[in-house]
N, C-alpha and C positions, 0 to 999 in steps of 0.2 A: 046490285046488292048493296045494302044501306050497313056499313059499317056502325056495331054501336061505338064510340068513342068513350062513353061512360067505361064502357066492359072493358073496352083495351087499357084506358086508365086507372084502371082499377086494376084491370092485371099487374100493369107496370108497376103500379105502384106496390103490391104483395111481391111481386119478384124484386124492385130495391128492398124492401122489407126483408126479403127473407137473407136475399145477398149483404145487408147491412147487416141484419144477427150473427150470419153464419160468420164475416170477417171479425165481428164483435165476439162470439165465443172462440172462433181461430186466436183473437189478440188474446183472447182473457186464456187459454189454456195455452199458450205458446209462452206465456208469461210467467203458468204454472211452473210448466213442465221447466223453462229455463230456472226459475227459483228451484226448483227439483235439483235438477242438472248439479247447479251451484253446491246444494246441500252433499248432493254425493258425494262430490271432487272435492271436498271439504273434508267429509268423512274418510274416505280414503286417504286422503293427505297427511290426517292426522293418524289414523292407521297405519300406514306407512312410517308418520315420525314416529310414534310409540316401538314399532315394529325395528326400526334402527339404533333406536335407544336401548332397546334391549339385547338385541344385537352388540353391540357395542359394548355393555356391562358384562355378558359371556365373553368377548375376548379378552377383554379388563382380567378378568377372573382366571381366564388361561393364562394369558402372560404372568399373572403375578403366580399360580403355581407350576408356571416355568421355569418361572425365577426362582422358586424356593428350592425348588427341585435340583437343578442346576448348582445354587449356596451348596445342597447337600450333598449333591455329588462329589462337587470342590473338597469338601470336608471330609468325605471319607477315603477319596483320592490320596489327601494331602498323608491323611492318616495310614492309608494301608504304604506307601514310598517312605514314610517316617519308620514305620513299623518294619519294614524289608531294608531299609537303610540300617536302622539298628541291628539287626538279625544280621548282616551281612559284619559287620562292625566283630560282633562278637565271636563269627567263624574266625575271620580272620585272628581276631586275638587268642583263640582258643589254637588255632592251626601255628600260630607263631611263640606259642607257651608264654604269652604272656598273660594271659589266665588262665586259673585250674580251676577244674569243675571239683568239687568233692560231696560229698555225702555224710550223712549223722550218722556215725550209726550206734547202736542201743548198748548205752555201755555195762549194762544189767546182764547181759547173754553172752554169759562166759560159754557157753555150751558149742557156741560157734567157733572158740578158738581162737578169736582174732586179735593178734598182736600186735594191734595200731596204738602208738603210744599216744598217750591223751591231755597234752602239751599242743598249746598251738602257738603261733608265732605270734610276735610284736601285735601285726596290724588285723589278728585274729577277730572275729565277732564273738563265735560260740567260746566264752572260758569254760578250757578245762573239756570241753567233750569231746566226744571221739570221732574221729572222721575218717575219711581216707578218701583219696585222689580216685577221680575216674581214669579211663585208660583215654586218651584226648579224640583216639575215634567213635566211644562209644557218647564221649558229649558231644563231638562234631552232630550224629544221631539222635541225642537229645534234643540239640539248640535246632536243628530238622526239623521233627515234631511240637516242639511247642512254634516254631516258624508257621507252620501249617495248621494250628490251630489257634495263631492270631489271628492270621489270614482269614481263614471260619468265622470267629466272632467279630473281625470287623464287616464282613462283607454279612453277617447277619444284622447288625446295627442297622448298615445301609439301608439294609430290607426292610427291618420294621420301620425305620425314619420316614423310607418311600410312602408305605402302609398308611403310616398315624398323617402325611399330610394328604394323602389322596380322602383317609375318612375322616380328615378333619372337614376338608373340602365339603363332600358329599353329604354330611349331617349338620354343616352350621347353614344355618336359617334361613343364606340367600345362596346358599348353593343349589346347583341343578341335581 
């Protein structure tokens, strides 16, 4: 059997041919694909910084209405112990007669009868009108009640204070 040598070199030569393309598109698309690669991890990367950036501005934004919140709390705290400090001040004074509660009353309404003379003392406010003392436990009951509806309006303050910053938060421009 006569081997053609032509045939076989010519084979040889189409199969380096074809093994030289094939490593030649393997380089050229492995080259792609690594410039690919690159681009992704790039993108991601930078998704990822954008993504902690912002991250980072929402905590910014919490802490600092932590802290306002917190000021506010402080402030209404300080206010309602001012406020029960005082109130406490005044039982006391009232319970030790060293203040009198007294009353206006309508010095036009004789009809009532009342025989409060209408002279008041040196360190008087009202000249000349007519007053009379309360009895000290029915002011102990006043200074009570108005005690318990400072209480009320401070700790309503509080509330709306919380309110106005939480929608201050939530409606300015770089709020969530």
């Amino acid at each position: 059997m006569v081997v053609p040598w032509k045939a076989v070199g010519a084979l040889a030569l189409v199969l380096i041919g074809a093994g030289s393309a094939w490593r030649f598109q393997d380089w050229r698309y492995g080259k792609q694909l690594a410039e690919q690669a690159q681009q992704h991890a790039e993108t991601l990367n930078q998704l990822t910084q954008a993504a902690a950036t912002a991250q980072q501005a929402e905590q910014d934004k919490r802490l600092a209405l932590e802290q306002q919140l917190s000021a506010s709390e402080q402030i209404h705290f300080r206010k309602m112990t001012d406020a029960q400090r005082d109130q406490a001040r005044l039982r006391d004074r009232l319970a030790t007669s060293d203040l009198r509660l007294s009353v206006l009353l309508d010095a036009t309404d004789t009809a009532k009868g009342c025989g409060v003379p209408a002279a008041t003392g040196p360190g008087g406010v009202d000249h000349a009108a007519v007053r009379a003392r309360l009895d000290p436990a029915h002011a102990q009951r006043i200074v009570a009640i108005t005690d318990t509806g400072d209480r009320g309006l401070i700790a309503l303050q509080a509330c709306q204070d919380y309110v106005r910053v939480l929608t201050r938060r939530h409606t300015s421009p770089h709020g969530s």
